[in-house]
C-alpha positions in Angstrom: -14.5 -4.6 -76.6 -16.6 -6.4 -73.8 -16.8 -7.6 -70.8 -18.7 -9.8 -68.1 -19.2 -11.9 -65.3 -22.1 -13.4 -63.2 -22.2 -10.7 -60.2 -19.9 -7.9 -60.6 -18.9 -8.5 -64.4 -15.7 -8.9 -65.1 -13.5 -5.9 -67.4 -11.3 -6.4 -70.1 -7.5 -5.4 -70.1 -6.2 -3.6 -73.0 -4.0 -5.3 -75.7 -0.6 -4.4 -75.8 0.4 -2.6 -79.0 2.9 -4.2 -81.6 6.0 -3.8 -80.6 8.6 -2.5 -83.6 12.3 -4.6 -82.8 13.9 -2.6 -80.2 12.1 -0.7 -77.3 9.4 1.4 -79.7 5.7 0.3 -78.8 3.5 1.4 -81.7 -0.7 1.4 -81.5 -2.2 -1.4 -82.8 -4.9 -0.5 -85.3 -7.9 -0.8 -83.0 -8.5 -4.3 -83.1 -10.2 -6.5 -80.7 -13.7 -7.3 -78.5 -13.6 -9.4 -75.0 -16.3 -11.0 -73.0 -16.0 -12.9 -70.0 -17.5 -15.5 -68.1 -16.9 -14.0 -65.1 -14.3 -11.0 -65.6 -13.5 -10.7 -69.3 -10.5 -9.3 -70.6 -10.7 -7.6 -73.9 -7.8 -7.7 -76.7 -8.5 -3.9 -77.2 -5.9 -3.3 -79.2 -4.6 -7.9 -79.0 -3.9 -9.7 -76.3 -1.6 -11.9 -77.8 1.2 -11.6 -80.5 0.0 -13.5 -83.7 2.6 -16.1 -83.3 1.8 -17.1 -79.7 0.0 -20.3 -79.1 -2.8 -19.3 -77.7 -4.0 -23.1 -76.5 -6.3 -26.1 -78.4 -7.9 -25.0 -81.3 -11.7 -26.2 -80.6 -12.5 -25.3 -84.6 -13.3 -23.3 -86.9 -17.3 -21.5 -87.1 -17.7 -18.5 -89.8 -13.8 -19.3 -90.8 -12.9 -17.6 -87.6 -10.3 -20.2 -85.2 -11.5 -20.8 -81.9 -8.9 -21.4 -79.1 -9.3 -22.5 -75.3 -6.5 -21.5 -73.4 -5.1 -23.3 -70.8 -6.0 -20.9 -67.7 -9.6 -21.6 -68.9 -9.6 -24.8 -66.6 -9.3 -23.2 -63.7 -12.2 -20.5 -64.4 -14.3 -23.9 -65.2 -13.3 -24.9 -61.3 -13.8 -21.9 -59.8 -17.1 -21.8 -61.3 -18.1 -25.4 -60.1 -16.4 -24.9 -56.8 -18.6 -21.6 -56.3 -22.0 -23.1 -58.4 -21.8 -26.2 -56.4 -23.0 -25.7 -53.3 -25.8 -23.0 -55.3 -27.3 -26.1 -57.0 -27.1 -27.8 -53.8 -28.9 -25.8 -51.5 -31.5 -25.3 -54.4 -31.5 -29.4 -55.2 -30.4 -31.1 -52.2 -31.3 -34.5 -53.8 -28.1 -34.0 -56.2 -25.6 -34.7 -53.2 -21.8 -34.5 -54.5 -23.1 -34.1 -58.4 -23.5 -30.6 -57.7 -20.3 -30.1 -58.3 -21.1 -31.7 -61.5 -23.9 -29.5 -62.6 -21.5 -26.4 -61.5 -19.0 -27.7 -64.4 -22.0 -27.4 -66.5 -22.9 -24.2 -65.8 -19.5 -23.2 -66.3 -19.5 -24.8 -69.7 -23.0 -22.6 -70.6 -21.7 -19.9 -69.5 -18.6 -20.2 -71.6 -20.6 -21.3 -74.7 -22.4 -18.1 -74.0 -19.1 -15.9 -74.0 -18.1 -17.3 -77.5 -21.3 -16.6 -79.1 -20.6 -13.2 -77.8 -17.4 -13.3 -79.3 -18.8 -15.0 -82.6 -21.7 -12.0 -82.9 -18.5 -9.4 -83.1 -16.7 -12.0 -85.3 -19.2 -12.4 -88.0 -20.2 -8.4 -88.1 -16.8 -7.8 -88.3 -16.1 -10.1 -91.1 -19.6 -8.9 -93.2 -17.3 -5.8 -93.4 -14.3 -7.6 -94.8 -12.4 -7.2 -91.5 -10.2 -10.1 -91.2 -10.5 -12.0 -87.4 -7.2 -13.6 -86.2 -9.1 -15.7 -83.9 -10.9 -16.2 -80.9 -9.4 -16.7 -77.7 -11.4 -18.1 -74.4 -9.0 -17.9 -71.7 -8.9 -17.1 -67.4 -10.6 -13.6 -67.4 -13.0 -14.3 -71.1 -13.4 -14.5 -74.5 -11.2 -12.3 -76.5 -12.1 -11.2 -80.6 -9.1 -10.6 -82.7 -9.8 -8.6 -85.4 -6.8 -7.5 -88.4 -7.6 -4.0 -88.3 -10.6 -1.6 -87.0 -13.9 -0.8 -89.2 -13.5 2.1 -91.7 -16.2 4.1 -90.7 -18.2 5.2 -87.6 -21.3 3.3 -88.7 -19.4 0.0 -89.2 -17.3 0.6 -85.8 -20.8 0.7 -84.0 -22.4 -2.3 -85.5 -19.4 -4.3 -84.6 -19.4 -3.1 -81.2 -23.0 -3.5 -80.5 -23.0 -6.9 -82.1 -22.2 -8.9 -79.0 -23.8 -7.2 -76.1 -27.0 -7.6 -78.4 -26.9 -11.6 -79.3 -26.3 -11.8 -75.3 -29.1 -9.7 -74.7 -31.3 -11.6 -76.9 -30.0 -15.0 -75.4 -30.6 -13.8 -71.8 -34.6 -12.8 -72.7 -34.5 -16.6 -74.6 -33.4 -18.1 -71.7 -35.5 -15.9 -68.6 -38.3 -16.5 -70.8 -37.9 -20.5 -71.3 -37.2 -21.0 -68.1 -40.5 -19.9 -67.3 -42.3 -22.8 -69.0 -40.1 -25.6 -67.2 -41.1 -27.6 -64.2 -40.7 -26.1 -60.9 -37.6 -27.1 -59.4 -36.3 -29.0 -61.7 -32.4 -29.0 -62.9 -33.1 -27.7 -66.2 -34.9 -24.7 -65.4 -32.0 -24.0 -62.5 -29.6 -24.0 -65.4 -31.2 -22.3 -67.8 -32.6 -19.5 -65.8 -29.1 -19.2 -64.4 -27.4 -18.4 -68.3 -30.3 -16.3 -68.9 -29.3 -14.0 -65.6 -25.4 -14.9 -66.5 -26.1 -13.2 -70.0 -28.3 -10.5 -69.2 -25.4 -9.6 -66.6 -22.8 -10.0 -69.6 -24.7 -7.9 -72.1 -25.3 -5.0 -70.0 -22.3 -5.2 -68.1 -20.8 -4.6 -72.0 -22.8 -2.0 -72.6 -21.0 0.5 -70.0 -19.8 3.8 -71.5 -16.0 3.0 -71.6 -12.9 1.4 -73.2 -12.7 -1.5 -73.3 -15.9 -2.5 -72.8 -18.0 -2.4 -75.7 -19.9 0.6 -74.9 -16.9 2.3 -74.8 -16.6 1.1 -78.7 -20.1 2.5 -79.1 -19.2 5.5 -77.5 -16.1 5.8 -79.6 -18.6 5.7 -82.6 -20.7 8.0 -81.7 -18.0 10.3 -81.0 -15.9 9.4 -84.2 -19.2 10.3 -86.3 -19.7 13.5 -84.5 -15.9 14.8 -85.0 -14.9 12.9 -87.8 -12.2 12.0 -85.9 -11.5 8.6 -84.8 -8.1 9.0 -82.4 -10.4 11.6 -80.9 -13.1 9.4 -80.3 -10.9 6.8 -79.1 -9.4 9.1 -76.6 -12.8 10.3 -75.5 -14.3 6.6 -75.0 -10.9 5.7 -73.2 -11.4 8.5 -70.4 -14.8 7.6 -70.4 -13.5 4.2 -69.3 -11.0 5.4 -66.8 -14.7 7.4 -65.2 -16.5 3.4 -65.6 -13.3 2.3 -63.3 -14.3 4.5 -60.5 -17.6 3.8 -60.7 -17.0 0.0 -60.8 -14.9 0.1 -57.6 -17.6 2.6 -55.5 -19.8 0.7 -56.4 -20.3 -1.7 -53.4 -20.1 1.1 -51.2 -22.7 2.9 -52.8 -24.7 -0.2 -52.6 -23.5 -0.8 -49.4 -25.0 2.6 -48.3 -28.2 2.7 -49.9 -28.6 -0.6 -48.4 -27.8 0.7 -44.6 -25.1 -2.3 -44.2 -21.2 -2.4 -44.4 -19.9 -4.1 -48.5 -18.5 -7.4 -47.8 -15.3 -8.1 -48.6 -15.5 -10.4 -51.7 -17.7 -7.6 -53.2 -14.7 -4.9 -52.5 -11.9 -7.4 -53.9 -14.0 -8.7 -56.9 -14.9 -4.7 -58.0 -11.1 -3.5 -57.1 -10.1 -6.5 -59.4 -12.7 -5.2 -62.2 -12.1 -1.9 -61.7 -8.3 -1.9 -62.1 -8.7 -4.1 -65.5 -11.0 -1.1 -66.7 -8.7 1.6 -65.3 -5.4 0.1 -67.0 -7.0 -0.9 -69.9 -8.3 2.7 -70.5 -5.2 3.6 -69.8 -3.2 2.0 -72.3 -5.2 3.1 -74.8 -5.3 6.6 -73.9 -1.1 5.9 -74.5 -1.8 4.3 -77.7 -3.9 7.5 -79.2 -1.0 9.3 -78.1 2.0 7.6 -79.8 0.1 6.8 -82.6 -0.6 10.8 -83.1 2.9 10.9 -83.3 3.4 8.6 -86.5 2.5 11.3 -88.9 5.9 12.0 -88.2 8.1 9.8 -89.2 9.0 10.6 -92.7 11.2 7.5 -94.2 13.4 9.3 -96.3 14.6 11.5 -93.7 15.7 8.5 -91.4 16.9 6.1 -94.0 20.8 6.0 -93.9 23.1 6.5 -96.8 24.6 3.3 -97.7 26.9 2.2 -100.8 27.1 -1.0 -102.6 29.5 -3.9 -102.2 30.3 -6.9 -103.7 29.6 -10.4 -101.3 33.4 -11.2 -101.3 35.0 -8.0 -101.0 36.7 -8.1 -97.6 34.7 -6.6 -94.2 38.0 -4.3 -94.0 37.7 -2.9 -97.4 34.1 -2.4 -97.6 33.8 -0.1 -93.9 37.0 2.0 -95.3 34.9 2.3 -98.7 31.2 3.4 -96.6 33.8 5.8 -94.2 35.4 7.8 -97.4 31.7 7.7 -99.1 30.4 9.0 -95.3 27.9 6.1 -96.2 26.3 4.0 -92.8 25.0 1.4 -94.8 26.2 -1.4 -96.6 24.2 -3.1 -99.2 25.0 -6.8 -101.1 24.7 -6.3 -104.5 25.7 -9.1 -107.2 27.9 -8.9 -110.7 24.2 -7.0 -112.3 24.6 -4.4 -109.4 21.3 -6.0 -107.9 20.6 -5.9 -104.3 21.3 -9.3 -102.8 21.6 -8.7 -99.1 22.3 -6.5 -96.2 25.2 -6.0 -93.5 24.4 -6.6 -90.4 25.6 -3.6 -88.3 25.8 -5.7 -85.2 27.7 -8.4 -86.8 30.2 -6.1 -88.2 31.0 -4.1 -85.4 31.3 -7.1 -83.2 33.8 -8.5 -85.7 37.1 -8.1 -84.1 39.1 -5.3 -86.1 42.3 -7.9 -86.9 40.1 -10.2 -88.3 38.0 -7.8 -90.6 40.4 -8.1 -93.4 39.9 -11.5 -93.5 36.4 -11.8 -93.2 34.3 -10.9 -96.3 30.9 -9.0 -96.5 29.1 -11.6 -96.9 29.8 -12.8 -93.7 27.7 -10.6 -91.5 25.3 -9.9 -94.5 21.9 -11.1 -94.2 19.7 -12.1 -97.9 17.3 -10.1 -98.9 14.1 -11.1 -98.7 11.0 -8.9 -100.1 9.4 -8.0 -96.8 12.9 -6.4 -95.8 13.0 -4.0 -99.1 10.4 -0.8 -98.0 9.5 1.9 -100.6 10.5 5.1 -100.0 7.2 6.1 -99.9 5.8 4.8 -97.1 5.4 7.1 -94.1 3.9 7.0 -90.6 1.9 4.4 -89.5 2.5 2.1 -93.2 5.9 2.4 -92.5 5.6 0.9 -89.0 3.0 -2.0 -90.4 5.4 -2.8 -92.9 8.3 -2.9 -90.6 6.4 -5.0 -88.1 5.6 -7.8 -90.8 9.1 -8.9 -90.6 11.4 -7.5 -87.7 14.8 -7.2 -88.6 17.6 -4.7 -87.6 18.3 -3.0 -91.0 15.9 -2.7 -94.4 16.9 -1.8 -97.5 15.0 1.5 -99.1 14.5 1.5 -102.7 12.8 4.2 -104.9 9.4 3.5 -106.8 11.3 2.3 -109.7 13.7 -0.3 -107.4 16.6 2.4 -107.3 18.6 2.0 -104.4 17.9 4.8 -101.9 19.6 3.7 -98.3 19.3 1.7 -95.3 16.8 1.8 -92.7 17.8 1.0 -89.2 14.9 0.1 -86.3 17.3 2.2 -84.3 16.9 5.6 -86.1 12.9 4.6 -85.9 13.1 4.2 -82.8 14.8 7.3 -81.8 12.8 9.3 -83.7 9.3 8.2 -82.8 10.4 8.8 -78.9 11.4 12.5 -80.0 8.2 12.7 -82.1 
């Protein structure tokens, strides 16, 4: 993942993990990159769910959506409010369309951010890595990507992608700048994204998650253990050590320098620093609830159930599950094919009087393919294929579509908290 900003770059905050219905928070499969303008906030493992609207869509480059967030606008004012006076002191002639060339530079600088992202984007899709999208919000320019690279090698390339293409468009625009006429608006501007970039790509390049040197460091360390989670959890601390060092940071400078740090310095690295130190942090609880999927074994937590018929009364069909010591109730038609599920909820909120005269399917919900799960799946495929469509209960079949049992998000979720 990555980060920036013009002075004191700006860190990435870690993306929450999916969340199974109910109170279980799985890892997210190692997903995203972030750069920002000024502080950038990472989707480390992404920022927002996929069904959240993330703002305009701006289009479409590489097949990868682009999205401006609202809270974008008020970065672009900051960074005219504070660039405004810059260009005027530097080209008094400009008077009150300073503030003017501030927008601008806010606009570079965010053009800058998603080529960043893009760089990440289109390495990451080379690899057949799908990218949700990319998001430029308050605090950056966030990458979504499906899932993480396979290997070690592919994990670095990714990683390094961005920090590189800023890298190379900071020494395109130092260098330009050179060659333009003394004083004049252009060369401002374009010596000021070179700066802006070379801040952005080294900035990225610190040894910690989320940054994307952390994801270079999780490389390196993946390749050298041959084991990811481990990796992950080594480039995570090493983020957590980046935090510390972000927020000392003016004081150190401060003391080499003989003078006191200013305040904005102290605020803006506090503010950096705490994005790095909780976003390190999540992910250090990520690695650790994902170690526990191994786990959860889906045949040991899928419920007995028994099959009923859609009109047989709500009465009948709970004394039938009782005598059977069955939990589950599953729809089945006249061919004795599953048809739908009973709602658990909806059936125990049904008022006892009125259960004989309320039939199954009643509180039964159809069944549609992504709520029948193999028996087979385990772990972290069982938690993938439950997140693809949240539901309460899921029907378990055999390989060969034989009824096996209900699954209920509560058992998963009891379970993967005693893991």
């Amino acid at each position: 993942m990555s980060d920036e900003r013009d002075e004191n770059p700006g860190p990435p905050a870690a993306e929450p993990p999916p969340v199974v219905p109910g109170p279980v928070e799985v890892p997210p499969v190692q997903p995203t990159s972030a750069t920002g303008p000024e502080p950038s906030r990472p989707a480390g493992t992404g920022p927002e769910q996929p069904g959240a609207n993330p703002g305009m869509r701006l289009g479409a480059p590489f097949g990868v959506p682009i999205y401006l967030a609202p809270s974008s606008v008020i970065l672009a004012l900051l960074l005219s409010y504070v660039f405004g006076p810059v260009a005027a002191r530097e080209m008094p002639e400009l008077g009150g369309a300073a503030y003017l060339v501030g927008g601008a530079f806010a606009i570079l600088l965010y053009a800058s951010v998603l080529l960043h992202e893009l760089a990440h984007s289109v390495v990451a899709r080379a690899f057949g890595i799908p990218v949700r999208r990319i998001v430029l919000q308050l605090l950056g320019g966030v990458s979504e990507l499906e899932r993480e690279p396979e290997t070690a090698g592919r994990e670095l390339l990714v990683a390094i992608a961005g920090p590189a293409l800023s890298l190379v468009l900071a020494g395109i625009g130092l260098g330009v700048g050179q060659f333009l006429p003394e004083d004049s608006l252009i060369r401002w501007l374009v010596l000021g994204i070179g700066s802006a970039n070379l801040l952005v790509g080294l900035f990225n390049l610190l040894p910690g998650l989320p940054l994307d040197g952390g994801r270079v460091v999780r490389a390196v360390a993946w390749a050298v253990t041959g084991k990811p989670l481990l990796g992950t959890l080594i480039a995570a601390w090493a983020g957590r050590a980046v935090a510390v060092f972000v927020m000392l940071l003016p004081f150190l400078l401060a003391a080499a320098s003989g003078t006191s740090p200013s305040i904005i310095s102290v605020v803006w690295s506090g503010l950096i620093a705490s994005f790095i130190w909780f976003g390190a942090s999540a992910t250090i609880q990520h690695v650790k609830m994902r170690q526990r999927l191994p786990n959860l074994d889906l045949r040991r937590l899928t419920r007995r159930a028994i099959p009923v018929a859609a009109d047989l009364p709500l009465a009948e069909a709970l004394r039938r599950a009782y005598a059977a010591g069955a939990r589950g109730l599953v729809v089945v038609d006249a061919l004795g094919k599953p048809t739908g599920l009973v709602d658990e909820a909806a059936a125990s909120a049904t008022p006892e009087q009125r259960r004989p005269w309320v039939t199954v399917s009643t509180v039964a919900r159809t069944l549609q393919p992504g709520l029948v799960l193999s028996v087979e799946l385990n772990g972290e495929d069982m938690i993938k294929a439950i997140q693809a469509m949240p539901a309460r209960e899921y029907l378990v079949v055999e390989q060969g579509g034989e009824i096996v049992g209900v699954l209920s998000t509560a058992d998963v979720e009891r379970a993967f908290a005693q893991a």
